[in-house]
N, C-alpha and C positions, 0 to 999 in steps of 0.2 A: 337529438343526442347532445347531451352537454359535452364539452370540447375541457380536457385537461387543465390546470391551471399551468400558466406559464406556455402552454401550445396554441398554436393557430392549426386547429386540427378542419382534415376536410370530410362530409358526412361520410356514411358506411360505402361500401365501395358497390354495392345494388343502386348505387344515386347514378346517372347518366351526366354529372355536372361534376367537374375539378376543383378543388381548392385551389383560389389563387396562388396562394404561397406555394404550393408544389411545384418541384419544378420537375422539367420532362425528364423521364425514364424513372420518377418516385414512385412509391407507392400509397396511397391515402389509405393510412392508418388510422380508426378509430381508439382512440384510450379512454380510461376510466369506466366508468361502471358499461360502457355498451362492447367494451372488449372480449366480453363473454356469447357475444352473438356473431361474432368472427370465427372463421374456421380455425381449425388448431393451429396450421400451418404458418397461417398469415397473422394469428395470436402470441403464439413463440417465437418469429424467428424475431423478430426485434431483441428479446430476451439473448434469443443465443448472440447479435452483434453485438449489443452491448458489454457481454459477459464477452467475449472474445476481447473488444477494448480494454477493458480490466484485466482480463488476462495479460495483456502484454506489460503489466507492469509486473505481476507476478510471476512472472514466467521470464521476462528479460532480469529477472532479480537472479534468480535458481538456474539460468540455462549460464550463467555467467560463474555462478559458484563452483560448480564442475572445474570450468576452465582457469580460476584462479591461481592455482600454484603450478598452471603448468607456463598462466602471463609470470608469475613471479621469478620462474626460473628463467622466462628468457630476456625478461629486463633487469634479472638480479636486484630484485626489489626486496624489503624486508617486509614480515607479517602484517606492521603497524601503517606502513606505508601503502601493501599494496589492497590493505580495509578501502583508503579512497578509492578506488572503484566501487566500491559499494558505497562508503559514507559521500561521496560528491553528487552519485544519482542523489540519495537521499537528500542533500542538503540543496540542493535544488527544488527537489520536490517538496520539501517542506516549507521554503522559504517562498513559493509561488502557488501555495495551493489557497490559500485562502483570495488570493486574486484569480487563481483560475476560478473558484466558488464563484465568487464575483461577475466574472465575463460570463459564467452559463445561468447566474439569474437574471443579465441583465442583457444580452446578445443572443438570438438566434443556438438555441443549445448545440443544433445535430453540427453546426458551421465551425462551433468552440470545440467540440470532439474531431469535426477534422483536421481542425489547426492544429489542436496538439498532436496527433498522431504522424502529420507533416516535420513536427518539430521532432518527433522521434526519432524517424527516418535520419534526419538531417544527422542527430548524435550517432546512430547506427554508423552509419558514412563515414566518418569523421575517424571513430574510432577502428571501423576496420581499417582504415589508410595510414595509422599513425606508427610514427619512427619512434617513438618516445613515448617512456609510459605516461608521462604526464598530460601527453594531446589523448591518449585512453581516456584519464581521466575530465579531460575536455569534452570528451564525444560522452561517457556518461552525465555530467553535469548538463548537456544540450539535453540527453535522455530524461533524465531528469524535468527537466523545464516541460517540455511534453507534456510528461506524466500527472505533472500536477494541472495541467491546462484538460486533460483527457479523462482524469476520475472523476472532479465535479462532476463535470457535465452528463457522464456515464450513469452515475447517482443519481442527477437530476432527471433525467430523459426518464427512467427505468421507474422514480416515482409515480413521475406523470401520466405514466402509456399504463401501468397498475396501479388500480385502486388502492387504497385504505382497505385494509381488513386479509381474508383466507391467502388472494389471490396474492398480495404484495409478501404476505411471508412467504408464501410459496416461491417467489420471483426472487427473494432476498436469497431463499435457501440455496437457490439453483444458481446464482449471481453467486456467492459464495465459494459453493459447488466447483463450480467453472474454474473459479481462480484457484482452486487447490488444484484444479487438475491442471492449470496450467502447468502451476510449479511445479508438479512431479513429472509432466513432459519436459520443461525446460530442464529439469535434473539430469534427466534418462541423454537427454538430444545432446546439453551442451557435453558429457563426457564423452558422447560417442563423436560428434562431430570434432570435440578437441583430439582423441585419438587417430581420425582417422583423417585430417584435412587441417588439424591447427586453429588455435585460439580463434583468428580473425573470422573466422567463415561464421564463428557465432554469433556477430554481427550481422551478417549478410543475412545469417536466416531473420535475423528481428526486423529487417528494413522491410522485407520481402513480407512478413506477416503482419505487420505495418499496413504493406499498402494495399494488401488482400481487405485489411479490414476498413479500410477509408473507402473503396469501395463498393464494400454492402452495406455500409454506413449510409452511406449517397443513394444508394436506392431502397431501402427496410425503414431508416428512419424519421421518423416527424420530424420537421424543419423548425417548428418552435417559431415564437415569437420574441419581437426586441420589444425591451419594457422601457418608457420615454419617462423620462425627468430625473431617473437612479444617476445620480452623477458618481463618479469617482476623484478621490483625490487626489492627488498622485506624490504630495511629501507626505502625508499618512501611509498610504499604500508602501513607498521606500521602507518609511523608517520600522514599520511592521517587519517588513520583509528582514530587514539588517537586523534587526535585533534578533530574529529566529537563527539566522547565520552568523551571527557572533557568539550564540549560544554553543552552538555546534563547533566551532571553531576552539571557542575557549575550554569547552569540555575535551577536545583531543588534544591540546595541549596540555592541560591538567592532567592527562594519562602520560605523557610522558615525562622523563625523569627531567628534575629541574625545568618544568615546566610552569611552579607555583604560579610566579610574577606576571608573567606573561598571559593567563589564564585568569588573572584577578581584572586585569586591563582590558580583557576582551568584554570578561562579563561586566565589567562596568557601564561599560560604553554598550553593552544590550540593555541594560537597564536606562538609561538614558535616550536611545532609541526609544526604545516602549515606553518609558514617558512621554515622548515627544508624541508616538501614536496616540496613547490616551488623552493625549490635551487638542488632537483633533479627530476625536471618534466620531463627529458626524459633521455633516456638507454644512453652509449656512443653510441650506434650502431645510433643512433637517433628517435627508435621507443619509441612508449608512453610507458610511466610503468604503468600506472591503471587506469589515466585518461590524456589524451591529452588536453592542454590547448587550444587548437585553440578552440576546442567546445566553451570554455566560451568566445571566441569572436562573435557566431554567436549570434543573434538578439531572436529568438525563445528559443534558451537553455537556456538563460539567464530568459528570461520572463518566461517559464515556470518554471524554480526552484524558480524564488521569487514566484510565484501564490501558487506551489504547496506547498512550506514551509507554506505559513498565511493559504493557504485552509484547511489542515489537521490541523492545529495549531487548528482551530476554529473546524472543524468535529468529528475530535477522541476525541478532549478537552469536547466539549459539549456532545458529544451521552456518556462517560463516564460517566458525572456528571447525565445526565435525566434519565436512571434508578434507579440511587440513591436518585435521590429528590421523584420519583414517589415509590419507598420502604419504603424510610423514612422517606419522609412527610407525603405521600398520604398513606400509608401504603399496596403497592401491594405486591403480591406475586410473585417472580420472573418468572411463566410461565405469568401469569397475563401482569408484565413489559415489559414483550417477546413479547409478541402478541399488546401492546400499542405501541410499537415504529418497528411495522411488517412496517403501511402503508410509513414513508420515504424509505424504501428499494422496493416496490413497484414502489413507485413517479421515484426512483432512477433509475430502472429499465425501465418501459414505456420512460421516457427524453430520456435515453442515447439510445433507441431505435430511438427516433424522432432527436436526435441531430446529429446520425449517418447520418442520410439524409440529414439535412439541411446543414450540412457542408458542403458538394460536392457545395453545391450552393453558400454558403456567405462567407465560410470560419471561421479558427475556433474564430476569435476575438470577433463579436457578441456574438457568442455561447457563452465565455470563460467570459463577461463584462457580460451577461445578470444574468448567473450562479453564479457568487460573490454575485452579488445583491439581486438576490433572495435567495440564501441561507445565508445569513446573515438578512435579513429580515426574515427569518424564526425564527434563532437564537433569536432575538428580540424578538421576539412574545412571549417567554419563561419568558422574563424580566417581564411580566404582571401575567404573573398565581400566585392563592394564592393556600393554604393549602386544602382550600376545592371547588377549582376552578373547572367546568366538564371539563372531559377528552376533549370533541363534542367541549370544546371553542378555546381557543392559545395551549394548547398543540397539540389536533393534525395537526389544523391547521400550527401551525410550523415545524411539520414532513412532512406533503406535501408542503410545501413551499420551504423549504429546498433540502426534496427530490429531486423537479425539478428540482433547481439548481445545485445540488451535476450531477445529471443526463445531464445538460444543459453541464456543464462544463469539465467532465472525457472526454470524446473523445477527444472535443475540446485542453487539456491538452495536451495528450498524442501525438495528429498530430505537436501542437507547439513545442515540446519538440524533438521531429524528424525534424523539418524544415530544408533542405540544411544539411542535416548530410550526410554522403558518408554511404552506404548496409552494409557497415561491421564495420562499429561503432555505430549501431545501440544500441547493447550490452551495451555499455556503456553508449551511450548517454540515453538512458530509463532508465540506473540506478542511473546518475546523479540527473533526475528531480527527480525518487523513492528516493534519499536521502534525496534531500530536504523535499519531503512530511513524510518522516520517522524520517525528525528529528521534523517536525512540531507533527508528534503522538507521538513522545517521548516527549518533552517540552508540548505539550498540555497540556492532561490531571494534570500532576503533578505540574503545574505554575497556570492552572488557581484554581483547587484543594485548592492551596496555598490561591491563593487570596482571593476564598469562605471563605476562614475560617480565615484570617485577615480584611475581612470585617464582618463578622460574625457567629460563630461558636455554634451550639447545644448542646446536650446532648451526652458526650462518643466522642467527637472529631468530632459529624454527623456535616455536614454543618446547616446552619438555612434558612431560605427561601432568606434572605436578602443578605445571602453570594451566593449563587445557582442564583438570580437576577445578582447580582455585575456581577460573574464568566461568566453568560451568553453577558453581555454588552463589558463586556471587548474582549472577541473573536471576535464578530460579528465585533467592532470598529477596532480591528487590520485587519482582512480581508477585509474590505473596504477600511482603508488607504493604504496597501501593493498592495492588486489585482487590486486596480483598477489602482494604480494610474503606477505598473507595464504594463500592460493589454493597456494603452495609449499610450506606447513607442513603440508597435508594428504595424507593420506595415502590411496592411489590405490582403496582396496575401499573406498566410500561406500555402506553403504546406507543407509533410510531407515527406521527401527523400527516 
């Protein structure tokens, strides 16, 4: 049996002989093509830990949105301010994902999945304990760190253990799958648990699912191999890093009012970072230091970091703000909010089921053009609702509209974003596009935030219906001009390396 690239796998488990590298109480998992001669049981569950891992990013996102305006009201926070719980996960996770890429092609994969999810715990902790919204946003930004140390590797392992070809979109679909259903349980859990028990315990539950999943992490999956001579740099790697969060940085200032100046300084000094990365993109030895520039010549990495930058841009921007209109206009109650925006995590789920199949057939372009469009036409639908509009009309009608699309397009994403990459830069190349999508949920929320309430703002800093319209038009129109018109450069045979 051929062994994964990037694993030190041990033979079929009919062998009377262990893998060295296993350690006691593992399981010796077969991958790649002999994974079809594995019972179902012992075939899947790796799939479900991994999708469990990835879940808790999506799902520590959505079980937090619930709980947001009821942290706002008890730290008297404003709109724009209390986005950093959302924009500081993200701006972590963005700034650290192309080195968590890094650490899982170049470190023991299943050891770099448990670190991060160690480090998530940690932010969980942190922020249930804190007096001050700002150590909140401390224990997210740990969260954060995590998350980008825990997707690589998630992506990678999940390459590796699936083949090339039926079985890996299958795996993509259901990876997918999984993370939408996170978020619609973290929807449904963070409202009821902030009703019935208070913001903080929402924490408690992610530390606890956390460490449920580090767990069976420890015993389901391949331990992987460390690859000898990939060095890292580490003022490349910084200045990578900084220039992602000066981006982020300078973009939420530029949403606030009299922000210009101060917003041109940031992004200067991003730019000057990332010069200073590109003048050392590779080691002397000539291996990449955190990311390889050849990736951003292929056709598909490209396409998928601009999609996935405007996609998130417009997803995490808006599902931010719809609980908040439906609190503070509509006047819900946060399990209430929870359970109103369950069905796009549903939508989201069923799609990436169906998209996982159709791909094998069309490939992911359709899937990836169809998905922009209908999820920003969902976004749309939002632009219409008034104060005492029914739920039954454009609201939820824009949750399953959206849903399918969010659903149509996540696989489709994720195969583009792999196209022609070589097995063992997998790692990085999944944490490439994750950046981009991580910088779009970091600039989201807290630009369009922004704009809600320079178009027009309520009582106590709340947005007004008319800024909540604006905020919503503004996403949906950047996502159409970005996706699509990236989405047309691609070229129609996608596969996924």
């Amino acid at each position: 049996m051929s062994a994964c690239p990037g694993e030190a796998l041990s033979p079929p488990s009919s062998s009377s002989s262990r893998s060295a590298s296993a350690a006691p109480g593992t399981v010796d998992f077969p991958c790649g093509p002999g994974i079809a001669a594995v019972p179902v049981r012992v075939r899947y569950t790796p799939l479900a830990v991994l999708s469990a891992a990835a879940g808790l990013d999506a799902g520590g996102v959505a079980v937090l949105n619930s709980a947001l305006p009821s942290m706002g009201t008890h730290f008297g926070t404003s709109a724009q301010n209390l986005s950093w719980a959302v924009t500081g996960y993200a701006l972590a996770f963005a700034g650290l994902l192309l080195l968590g890429g890094a650490l899982a092609d170049r470190l023991r994969r299943r050891r770099v999945l448990v670190w991060g999810l160690g480090t998530v715990v940690a932010g969980a902790v942190l922020a249930f304990v804190a007096p001050v919204f700002w150590m909140v946003v401390a224990g997210r930004v740990l969260q954060g760190a995590g998350a980008a140390v825990t997707m690589p590797a998630a992506t990678a392992l999940l390459t590796s253990v699936y083949p090339s070809g039926p079985m890996r979109s299958r795996a993509l679909g259901v990876f997918s799958a999984a993370q939408a259903g996170c978020y619609g349980a973290g929807l449904v859990l963070g409202g009821l648990i902030t009703s019935a028990v208070g913001w903080r315990w929402v924490f408690a539950g992610q530390a606890l699912a956390a460490v449920l999943t580090i767990v069976a992490a420890v015993r389901w999956l391949p331990p992987g191999t460390r690859r000898h001579g990939a060095r890292l740099d580490r003022t490349g790697t910084g200045a990578l890093a900084t220039a992602i969060v000066l981006i982020v940085l300078g973009a939420d200032m530029a949403s606030r009012p009299g922000g210009g100046p101060g917003a041109g300084v940031l992004l200067t000094a991003a730019a000057v970072s990332g010069y200073l990365w590109s003048r050392r993109g590779h080691s002397p030895g000539g291996d990449a230091v955190v990311l390889d520039r050849s990736l951003l010549r292929l056709s598909g990495v490209r396409t998928a970091t601009a999609v996935a930058g405007a996609f998130y841009f417009c997803v995490t921007g808006t599902l931010f703000l719809l609980p908040l209109y439906l609190q503070q206009v509509r006047g819900m109650s946060p399990a209430s909010s929870g359970l109103a925006i369950l069905p796009v995590s549903l939508a989201v789920a069923m799609a990436a089921l169906v998209s996982g199949r159709l791909m094998k057939t069309y490939g992911p372009r359709p899937l990836l053009a169809s998905g922009i469009v209908l999820t920003a036409g969902g976004v749309l639908l939002w632009c219409t609702v008034g104060a005492h509009s029914p739920y039954a009309g454009a609201v939820l009608a824009g949750l399953i509209v959206t849903g399918i699309g969010q659903g149509l397009a996540f696989p489709a994403l994720t195969a583009t974003g792999l196209r022609d990459v070589p097995g063992h830069a997998h790692g990085t190349a999944s944490a490439l596009t994750t950046t981009a999508l991580q910088l779009g949920s970091a600039i989201g929320p807290t630009v369009l935030a922004g704009a809600g309430q320079a178009a027009g703002a309520g009582e106590r800093d709340a947005l007004s219906l008319s800024g909540f319209h604006f905020a919503f038009a503004t996403a949906a129109s950047l996502l159409l001009l970005v996706g699509l018109s990236a989405t047309a450069r691609l070229s129609k045979g996608t596969q996924s390396g």
